[in-house]
DOGUKOL-823956 format. One record per residue (C-alpha): residue number from 1; residue in three letters; y, x, z. Coordinates in Angstrom, 2 decimals, padded with zeros to 5 digits, always signed. Each point is the difference from the previous one (the first is absolute). Example, Ala and Ser with C-alpha at 12.3 -4.5 7.8 and 13.67 -1.06 7.14 Angstrom:
! DOGUKOL-823956
+-----+-----+---------+---------+---------+
|   i |  aa |       Y |       X |       Z |
+-----+-----+---------+---------+---------+
|   1 | Ala | -004.50 | +012.30 | +007.80 |
|   2 | Ser | +003.44 | +001.37 | -000.66 |
+-----+-----+---------+---------+---------+
//
This chain:
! DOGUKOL-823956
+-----+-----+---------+---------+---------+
|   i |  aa |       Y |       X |       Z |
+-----+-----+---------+---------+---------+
|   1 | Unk | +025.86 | +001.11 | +007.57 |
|   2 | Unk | -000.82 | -002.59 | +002.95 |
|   3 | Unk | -003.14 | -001.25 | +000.20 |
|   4 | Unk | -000.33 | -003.37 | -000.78 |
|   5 | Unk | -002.77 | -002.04 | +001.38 |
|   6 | Unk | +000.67 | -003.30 | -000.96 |
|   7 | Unk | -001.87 | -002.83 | -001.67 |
|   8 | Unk | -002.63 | +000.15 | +002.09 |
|   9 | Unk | -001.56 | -003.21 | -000.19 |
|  10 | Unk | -000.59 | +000.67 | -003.44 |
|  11 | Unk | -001.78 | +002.70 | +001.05 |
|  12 | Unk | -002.84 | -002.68 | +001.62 |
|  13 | Unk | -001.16 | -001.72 | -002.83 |
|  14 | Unk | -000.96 | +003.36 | -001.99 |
|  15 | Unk | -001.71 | +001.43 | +003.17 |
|  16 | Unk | -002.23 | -003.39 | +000.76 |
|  17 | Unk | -000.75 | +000.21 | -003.18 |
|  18 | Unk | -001.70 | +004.00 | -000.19 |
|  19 | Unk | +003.75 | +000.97 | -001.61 |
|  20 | Unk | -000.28 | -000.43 | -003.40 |
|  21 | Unk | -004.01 | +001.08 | +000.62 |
|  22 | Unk | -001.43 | +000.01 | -003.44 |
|  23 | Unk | -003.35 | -000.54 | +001.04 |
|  24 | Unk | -001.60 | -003.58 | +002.08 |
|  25 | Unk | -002.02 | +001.10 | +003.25 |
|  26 | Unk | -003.94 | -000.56 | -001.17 |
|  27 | Unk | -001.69 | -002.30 | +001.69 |
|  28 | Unk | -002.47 | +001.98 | +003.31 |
|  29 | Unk | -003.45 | -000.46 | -001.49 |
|  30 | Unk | +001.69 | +001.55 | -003.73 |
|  31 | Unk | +001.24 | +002.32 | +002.18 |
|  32 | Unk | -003.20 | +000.93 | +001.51 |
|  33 | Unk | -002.25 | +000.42 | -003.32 |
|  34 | Unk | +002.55 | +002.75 | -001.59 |
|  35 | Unk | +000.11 | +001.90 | +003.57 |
|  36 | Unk | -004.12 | -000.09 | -000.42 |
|  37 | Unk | +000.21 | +000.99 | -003.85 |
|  38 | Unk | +002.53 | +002.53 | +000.61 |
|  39 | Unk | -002.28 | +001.60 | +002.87 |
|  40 | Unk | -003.40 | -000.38 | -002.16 |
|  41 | Unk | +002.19 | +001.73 | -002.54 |
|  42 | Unk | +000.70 | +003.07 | +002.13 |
|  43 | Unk | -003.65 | +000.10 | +001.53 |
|  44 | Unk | -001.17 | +000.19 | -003.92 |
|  45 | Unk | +002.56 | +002.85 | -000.30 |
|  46 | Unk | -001.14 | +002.01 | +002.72 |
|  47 | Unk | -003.84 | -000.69 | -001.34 |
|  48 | Unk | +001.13 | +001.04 | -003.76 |
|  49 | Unk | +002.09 | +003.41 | +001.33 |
|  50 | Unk | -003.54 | +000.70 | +002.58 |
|  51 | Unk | -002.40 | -001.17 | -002.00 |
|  52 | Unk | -001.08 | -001.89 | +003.14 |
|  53 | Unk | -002.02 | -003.04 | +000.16 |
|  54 | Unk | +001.19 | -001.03 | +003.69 |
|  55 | Unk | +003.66 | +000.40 | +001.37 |
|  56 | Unk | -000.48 | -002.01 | +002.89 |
|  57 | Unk | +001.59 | +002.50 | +002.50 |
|  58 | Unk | +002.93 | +000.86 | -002.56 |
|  59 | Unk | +000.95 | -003.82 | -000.36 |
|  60 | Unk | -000.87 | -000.68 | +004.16 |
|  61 | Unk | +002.16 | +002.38 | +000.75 |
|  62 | Unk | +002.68 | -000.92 | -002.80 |
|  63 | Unk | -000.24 | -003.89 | +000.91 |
|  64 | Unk | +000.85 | +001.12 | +003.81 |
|  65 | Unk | +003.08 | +001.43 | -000.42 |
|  66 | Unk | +001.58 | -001.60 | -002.69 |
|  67 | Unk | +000.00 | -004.17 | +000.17 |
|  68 | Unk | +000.48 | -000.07 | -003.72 |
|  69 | Unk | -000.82 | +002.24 | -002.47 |
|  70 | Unk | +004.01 | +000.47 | -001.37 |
|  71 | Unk | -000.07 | +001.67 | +002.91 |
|  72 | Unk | -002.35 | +002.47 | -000.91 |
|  73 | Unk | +001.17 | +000.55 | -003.45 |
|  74 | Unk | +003.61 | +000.11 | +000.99 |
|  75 | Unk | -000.45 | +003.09 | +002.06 |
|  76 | Unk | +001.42 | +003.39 | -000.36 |
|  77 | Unk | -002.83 | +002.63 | -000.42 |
|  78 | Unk | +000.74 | +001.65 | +003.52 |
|  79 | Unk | -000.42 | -003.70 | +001.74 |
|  80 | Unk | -003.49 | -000.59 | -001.85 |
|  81 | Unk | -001.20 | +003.73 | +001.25 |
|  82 | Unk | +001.32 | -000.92 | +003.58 |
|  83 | Unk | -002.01 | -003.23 | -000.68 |
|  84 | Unk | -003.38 | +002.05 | -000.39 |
|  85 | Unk | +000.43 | +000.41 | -004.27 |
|  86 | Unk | -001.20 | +002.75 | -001.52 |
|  87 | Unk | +002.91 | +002.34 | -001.53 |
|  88 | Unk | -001.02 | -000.38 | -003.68 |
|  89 | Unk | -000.74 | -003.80 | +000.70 |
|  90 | Unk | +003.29 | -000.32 | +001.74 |
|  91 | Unk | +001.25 | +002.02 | -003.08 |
|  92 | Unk | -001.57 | -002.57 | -002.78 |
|  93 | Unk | +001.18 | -003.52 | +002.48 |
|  94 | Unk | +003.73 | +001.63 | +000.10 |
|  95 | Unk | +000.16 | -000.70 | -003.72 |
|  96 | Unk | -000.58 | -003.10 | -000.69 |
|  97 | Unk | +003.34 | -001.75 | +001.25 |
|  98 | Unk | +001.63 | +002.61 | -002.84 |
|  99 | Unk | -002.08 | -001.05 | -002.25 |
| 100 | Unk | +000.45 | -003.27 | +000.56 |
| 101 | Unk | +004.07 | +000.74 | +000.17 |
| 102 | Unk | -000.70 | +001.50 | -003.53 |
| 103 | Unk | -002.23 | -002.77 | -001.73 |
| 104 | Unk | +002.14 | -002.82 | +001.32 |
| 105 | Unk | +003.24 | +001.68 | -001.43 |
| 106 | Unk | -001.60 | +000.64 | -003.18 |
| 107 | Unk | -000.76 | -003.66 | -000.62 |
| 108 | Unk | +003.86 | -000.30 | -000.12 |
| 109 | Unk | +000.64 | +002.25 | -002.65 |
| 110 | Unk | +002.75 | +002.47 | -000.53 |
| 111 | Unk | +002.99 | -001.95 | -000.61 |
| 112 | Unk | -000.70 | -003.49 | +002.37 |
| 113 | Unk | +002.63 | -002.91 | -000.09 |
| 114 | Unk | +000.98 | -000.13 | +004.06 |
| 115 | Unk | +003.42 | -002.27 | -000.91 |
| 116 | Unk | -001.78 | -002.46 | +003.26 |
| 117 | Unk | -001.04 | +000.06 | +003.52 |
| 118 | Unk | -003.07 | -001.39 | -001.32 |
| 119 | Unk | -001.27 | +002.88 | -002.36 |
| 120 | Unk | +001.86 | +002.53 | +002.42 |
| 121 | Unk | -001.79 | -000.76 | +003.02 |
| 122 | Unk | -003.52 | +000.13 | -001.69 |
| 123 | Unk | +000.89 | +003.25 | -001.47 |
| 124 | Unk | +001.06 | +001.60 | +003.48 |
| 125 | Unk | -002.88 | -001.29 | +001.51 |
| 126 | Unk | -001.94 | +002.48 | -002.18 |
| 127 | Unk | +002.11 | +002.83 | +001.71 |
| 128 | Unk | -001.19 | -000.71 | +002.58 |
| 129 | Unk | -003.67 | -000.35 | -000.16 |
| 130 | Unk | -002.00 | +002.27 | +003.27 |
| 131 | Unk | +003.71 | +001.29 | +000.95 |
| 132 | Unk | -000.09 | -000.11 | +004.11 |
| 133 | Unk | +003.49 | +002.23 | +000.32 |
| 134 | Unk | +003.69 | -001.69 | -000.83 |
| 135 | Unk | +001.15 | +000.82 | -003.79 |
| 136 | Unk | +003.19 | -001.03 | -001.39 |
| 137 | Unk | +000.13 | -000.38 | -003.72 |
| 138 | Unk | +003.29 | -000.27 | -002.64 |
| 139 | Unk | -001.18 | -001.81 | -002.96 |
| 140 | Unk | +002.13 | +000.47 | -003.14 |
| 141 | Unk | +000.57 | -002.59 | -003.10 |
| 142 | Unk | +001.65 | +000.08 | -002.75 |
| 143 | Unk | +002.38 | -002.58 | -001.77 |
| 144 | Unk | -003.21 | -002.37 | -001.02 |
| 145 | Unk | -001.60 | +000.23 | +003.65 |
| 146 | Unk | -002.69 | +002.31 | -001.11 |
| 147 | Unk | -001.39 | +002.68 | +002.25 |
| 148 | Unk | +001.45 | +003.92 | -000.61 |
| 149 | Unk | -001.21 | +001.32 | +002.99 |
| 150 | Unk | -001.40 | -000.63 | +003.93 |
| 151 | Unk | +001.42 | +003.07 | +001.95 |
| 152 | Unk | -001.72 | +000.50 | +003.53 |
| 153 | Unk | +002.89 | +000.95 | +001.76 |
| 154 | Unk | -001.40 | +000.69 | +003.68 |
| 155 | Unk | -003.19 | -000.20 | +001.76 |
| 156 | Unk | -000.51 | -000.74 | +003.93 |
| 157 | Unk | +002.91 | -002.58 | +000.50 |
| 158 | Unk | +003.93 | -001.06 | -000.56 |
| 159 | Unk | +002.32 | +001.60 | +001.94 |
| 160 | Unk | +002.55 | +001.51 | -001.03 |
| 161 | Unk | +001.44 | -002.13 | -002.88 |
| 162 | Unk | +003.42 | +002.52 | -000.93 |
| 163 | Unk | -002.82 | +002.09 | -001.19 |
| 164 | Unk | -001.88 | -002.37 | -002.23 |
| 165 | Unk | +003.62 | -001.20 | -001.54 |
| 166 | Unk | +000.16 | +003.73 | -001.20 |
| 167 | Unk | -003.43 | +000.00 | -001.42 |
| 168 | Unk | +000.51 | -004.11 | -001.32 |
| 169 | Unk | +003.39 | +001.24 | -001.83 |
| 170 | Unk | -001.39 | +003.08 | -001.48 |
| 171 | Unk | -003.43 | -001.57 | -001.08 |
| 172 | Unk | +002.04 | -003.29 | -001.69 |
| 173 | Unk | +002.41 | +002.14 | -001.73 |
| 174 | Unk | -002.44 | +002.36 | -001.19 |
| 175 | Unk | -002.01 | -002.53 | -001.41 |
| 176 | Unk | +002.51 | -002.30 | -001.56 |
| 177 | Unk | -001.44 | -002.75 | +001.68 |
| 178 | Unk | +001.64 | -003.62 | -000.53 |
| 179 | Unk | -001.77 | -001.47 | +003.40 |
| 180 | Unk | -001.68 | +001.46 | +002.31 |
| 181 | Unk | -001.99 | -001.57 | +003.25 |
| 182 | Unk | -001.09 | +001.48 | +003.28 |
| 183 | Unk | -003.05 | -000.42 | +001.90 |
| 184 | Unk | -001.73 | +001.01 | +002.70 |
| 185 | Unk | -003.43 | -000.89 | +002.22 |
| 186 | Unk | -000.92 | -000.83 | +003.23 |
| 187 | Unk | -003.06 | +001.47 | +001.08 |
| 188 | Unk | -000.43 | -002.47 | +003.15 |
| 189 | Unk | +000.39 | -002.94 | -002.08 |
| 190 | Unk | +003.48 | -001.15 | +001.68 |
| 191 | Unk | +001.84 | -002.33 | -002.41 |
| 192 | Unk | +003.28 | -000.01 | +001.45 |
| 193 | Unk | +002.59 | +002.34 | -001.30 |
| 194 | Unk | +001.51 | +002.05 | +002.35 |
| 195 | Unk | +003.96 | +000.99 | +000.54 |
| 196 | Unk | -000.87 | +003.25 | -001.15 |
| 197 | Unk | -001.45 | -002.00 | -003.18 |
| 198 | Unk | +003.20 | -001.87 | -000.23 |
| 199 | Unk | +002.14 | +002.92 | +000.31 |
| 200 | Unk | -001.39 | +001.67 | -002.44 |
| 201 | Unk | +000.06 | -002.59 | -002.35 |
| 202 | Unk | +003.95 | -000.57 | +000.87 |
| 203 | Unk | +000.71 | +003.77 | -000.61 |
| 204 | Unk | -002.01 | +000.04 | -003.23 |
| 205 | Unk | +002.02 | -003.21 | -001.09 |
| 206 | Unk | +003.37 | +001.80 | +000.58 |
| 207 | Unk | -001.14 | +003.12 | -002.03 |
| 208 | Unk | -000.94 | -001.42 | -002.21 |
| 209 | Unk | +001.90 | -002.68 | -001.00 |
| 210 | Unk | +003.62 | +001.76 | -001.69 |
| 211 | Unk | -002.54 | +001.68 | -001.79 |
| 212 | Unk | -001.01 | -003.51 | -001.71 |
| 213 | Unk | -003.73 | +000.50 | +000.72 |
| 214 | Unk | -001.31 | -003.02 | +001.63 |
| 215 | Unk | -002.42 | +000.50 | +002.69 |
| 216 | Unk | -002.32 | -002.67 | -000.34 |
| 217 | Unk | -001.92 | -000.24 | +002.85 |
| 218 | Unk | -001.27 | +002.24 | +002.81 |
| 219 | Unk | -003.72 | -000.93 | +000.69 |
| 220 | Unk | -002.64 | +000.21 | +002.81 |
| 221 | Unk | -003.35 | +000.12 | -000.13 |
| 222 | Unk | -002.07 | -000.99 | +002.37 |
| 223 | Unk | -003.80 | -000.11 | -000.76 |
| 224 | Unk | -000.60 | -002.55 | -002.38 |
| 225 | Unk | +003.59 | -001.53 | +000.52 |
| 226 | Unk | +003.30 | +000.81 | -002.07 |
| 227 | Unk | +002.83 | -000.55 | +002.12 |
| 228 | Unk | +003.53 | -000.12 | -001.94 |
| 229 | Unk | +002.72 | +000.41 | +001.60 |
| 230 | Unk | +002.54 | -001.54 | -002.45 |
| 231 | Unk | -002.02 | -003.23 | +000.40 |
| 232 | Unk | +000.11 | +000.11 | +003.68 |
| 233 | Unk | +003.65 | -000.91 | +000.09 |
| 234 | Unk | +000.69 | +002.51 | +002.57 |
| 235 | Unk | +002.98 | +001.81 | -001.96 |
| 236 | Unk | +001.94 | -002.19 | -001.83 |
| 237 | Unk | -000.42 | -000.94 | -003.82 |
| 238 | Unk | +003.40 | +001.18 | -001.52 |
| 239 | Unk | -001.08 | +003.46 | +001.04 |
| 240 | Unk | -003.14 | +000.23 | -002.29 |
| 241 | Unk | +002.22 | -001.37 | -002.68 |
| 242 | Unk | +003.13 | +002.12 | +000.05 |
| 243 | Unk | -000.45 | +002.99 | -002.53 |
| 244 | Unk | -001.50 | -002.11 | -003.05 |
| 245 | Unk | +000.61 | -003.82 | +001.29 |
| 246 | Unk | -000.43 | -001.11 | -003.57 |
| 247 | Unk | -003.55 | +001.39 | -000.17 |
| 248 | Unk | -002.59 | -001.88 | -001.08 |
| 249 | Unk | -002.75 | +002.19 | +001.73 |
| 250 | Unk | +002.55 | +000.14 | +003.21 |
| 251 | Unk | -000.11 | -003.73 | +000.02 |
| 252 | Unk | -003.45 | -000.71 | -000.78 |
| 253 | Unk | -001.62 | +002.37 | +001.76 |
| 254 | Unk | -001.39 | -002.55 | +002.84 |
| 255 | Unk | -000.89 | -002.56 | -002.54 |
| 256 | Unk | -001.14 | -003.18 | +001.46 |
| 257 | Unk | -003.18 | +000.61 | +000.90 |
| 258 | Unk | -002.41 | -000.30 | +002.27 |
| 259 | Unk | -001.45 | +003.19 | +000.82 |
| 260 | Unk | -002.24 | -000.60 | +003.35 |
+-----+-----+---------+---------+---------+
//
């Protein structure tokens, strides 16, 4: 199928404004106080695990190489032993964005209503909590827009979409699924979708689409930003709309509002 890149002025609005970001930037001095509490709460960690009552050269040395403490936490356990960690420290610090992943999810429930871009993007964000490698995710729904099942289809990056469309079939078939949306992250932040994004997105559309199982959306995320691409205006609408175009959840799922 040929690539189609137009609408792009569409595509300016929703990148000036974060991309459908679901979260406002915080003002610097906000900003500032959680990067102190969050590196008081790490230097009351390392006290509680050593049963020390000074960590000066821990945090002096944690506060020089990483300019805020996501940073730190972020990290895989090799990268915090490279950074001077202890291995059973490094072990412990490793943890907590999986934890995190897990607590966050679990506030969700089992069975979450995802029929917007609104609820959707807040619950991918969760995926992605501490991940600092490319994962692309299939998210199935059934009839009512409730969650069956997120299935991590690759780690380390998108690149060869014929095999993901093998892997997308067999996982939406096998689960019944009524909807489904993909997503994927941006480690570096970058907003912009790339033509490897878009082609993707076009190949999944065709699959899908004499099967009568709408794809939704593809979405990015990129830190604290959601980035869809439907909204973007980059492919055009009638494409999103062709295998259920009487949908309610196909036609409602950008809503009207505001999301930055």
């Amino acid at each position: 199928m040929k690539l189609v890149l137009g609408h792009r002025e569409g595509l300016k609005p929703a990148l000036r404004a974060t991309g459908r970001g679901l979260s406002k930037a915080l003002p610097a001095g906000l900003l500032a106080q959680r990067r102190e509490a969050l590196f008081h709460a790490i230097e009351a960690t390392q006290a509680f695990m050593h049963k020390r009552a000074s960590t000066d050269g821990f945090m002096d040395n944690l506060r020089r190489r990483y300019p805020a403490p996501l940073y730190f936490l972020e990290s895989s356990r090799q990268a915090l032993e490279r950074a001077g960690v202890s291995r059973l420290d490094a072990f412990y610090y490793a943890l907590i964005p999986s934890l995190t992943r897990t607590c966050m999810s679990q506030q969700w429930g089992v069975r979450p209503r995802l029929d917007n871009i609104g609820a959707m993007g807040e619950y991918l964000k969760t995926l992605y909590v501490g991940v600092h490698v490319e994962c692309f995710y299939l998210i199935l729904l059934d009839r009512a827009g409730k969650l069956i099942r997120s299935v991590l289809l690759q780690r380390g990056g998108v690149d060869n979409a014929p095999f993901y469309l093998r892997q997308l079939l067999a996982a939406a078939l096998q689960e019944q699924a009524k909807f489904i949306v993909l997503a994927h992250n941006h480690p570096g932040g970058t907003r912009r979708p790339s033509n490897e994004d878009l082609r993707c997105t076009l190949q999944a559309l065709e699959a899908f689409a004499p099967l009568r199982i709408p794809l939704l959306d593809h979405v990015i995320v990129a830190g604290d930003a959601v980035v869809s691409i439907r909204d973007c205006g980059m492919l055009p609408n009638i494409l999103w709309t062709v295998a259920q175009p009487g949908s309610r959840i196909v036609n409602g799922w950008l809503g009207d509002t505001n999301l930055n």
